[in-house]
C-alpha positions as CSV (number, residue, x, y, z in Angstrom):
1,X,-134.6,20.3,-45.6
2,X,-133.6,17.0,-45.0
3,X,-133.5,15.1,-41.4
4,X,-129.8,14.0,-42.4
5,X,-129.1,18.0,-42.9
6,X,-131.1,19.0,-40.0
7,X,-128.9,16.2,-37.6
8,X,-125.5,17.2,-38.8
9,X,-126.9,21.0,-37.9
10,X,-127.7,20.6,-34.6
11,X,-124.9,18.2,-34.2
12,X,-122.3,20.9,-35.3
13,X,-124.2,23.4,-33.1
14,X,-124.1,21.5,-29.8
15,X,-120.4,20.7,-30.0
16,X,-120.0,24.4,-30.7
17,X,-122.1,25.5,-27.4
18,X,-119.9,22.6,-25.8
19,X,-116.7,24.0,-26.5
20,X,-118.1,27.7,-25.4
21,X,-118.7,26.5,-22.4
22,X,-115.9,24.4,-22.0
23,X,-113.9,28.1,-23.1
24,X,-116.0,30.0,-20.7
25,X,-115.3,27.5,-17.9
26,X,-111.9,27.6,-18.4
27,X,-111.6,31.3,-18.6
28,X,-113.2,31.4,-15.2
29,X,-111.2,29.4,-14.0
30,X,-108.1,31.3,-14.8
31,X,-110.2,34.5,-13.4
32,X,-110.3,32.9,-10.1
33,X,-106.7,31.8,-10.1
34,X,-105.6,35.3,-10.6
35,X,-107.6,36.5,-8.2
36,X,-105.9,34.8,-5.5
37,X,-102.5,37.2,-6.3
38,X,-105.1,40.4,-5.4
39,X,-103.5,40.9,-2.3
40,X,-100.3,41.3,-3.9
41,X,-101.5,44.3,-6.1
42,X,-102.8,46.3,-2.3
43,X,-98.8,45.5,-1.4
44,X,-100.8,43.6,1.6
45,X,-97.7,40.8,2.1
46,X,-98.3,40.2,5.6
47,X,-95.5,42.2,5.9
48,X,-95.4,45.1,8.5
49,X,-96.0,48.8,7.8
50,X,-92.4,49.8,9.2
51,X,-90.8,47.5,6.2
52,X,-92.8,48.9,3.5
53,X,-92.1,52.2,4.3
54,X,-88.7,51.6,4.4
55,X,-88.5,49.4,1.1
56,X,-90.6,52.2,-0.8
57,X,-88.0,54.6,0.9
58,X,-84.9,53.0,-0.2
59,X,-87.0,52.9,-3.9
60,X,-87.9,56.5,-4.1
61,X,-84.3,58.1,-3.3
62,X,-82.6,55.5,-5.5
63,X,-85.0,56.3,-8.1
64,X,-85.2,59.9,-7.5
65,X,-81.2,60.1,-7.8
66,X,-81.3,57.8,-11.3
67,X,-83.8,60.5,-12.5
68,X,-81.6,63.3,-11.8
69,X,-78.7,61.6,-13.1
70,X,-80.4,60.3,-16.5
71,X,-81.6,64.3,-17.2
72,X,-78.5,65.8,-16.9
73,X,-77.0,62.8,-19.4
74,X,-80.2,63.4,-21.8
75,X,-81.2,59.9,-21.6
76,X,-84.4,58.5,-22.4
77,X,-87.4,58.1,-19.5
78,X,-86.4,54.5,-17.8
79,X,-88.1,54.2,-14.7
80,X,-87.5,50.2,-13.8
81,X,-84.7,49.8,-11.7
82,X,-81.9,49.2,-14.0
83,X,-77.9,48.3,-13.0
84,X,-76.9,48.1,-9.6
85,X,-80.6,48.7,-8.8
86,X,-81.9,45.7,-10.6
87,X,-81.9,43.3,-7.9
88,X,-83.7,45.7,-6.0
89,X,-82.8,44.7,-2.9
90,X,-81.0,47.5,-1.3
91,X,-81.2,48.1,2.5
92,X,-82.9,44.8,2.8
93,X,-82.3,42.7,6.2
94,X,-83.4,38.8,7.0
95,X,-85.4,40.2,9.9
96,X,-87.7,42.1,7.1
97,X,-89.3,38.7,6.2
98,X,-89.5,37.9,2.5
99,X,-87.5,39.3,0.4
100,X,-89.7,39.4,-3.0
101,X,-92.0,41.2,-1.1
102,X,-89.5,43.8,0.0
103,X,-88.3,43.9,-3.8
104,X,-91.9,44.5,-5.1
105,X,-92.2,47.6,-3.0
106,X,-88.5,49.1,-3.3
107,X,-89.7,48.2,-7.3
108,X,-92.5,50.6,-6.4
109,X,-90.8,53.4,-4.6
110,X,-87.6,53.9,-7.6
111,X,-90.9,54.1,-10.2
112,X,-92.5,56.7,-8.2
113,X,-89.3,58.8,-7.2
114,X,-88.2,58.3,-10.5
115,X,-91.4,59.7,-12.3
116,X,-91.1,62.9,-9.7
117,X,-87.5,63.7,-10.0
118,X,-87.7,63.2,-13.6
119,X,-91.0,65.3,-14.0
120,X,-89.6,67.9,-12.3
121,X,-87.0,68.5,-15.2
């Protein structure tokens, strides 16, 4: 083989390994990032125990009566809060901090009351 040959080679291998690495880099990068939301996923918002509870509450009867509701009309499985539940912000007050957070787990409770009550049948 010829040195010109050999050169081009390792020329076209090295900027391959570079833009690995520059992939792999980035992709950690994106790992961390994401990892920052973790808390989120626990439902750990800073937010007290008493105002979960009583977001997930709100979720699960609101859900649990959708559920009921979508059975005896023979509608498909839907458990996202849907209509006047979308906004799921339903028995939320200013004093119970931030409001996403209060969403997230009335979000939480509908699914779960829904998937109960609608199992159920």
């Amino acid at each position: 083989m010829s040195r010109a040959f050999l050169e081009a080679t390792m020329w076209r291998s090295s900027r391959m390994a570079g833009m690995v690495l520059a992939l792999a880099m980035a992709s950690g990068g994106v790992a961390l990032a994401q990892g920052g939301y973790q808390y989120y996923d626990r439902g750990d918002y800073g937010y007290s125990r008493e105002n979960t509870r009583i977001a997930r509450d709100f979720g699960y009867d609101d859900g649990s009566r959708v559920a009921r509701e979508d059975f005896a009309r023979r509608k498909p499985y839907d458990p996202y809060p849907r209509g006047k539940y979308a906004h799921a912000d339903r028995g939320y007050r200013r004093e119970f901090g931030d409001k996403y957070a209060y969403q997230d787990q009335y979000a939480r409770g509908y699914q779960a009351g829904y998937r109960r009550a609608f199992g159920r049948y």
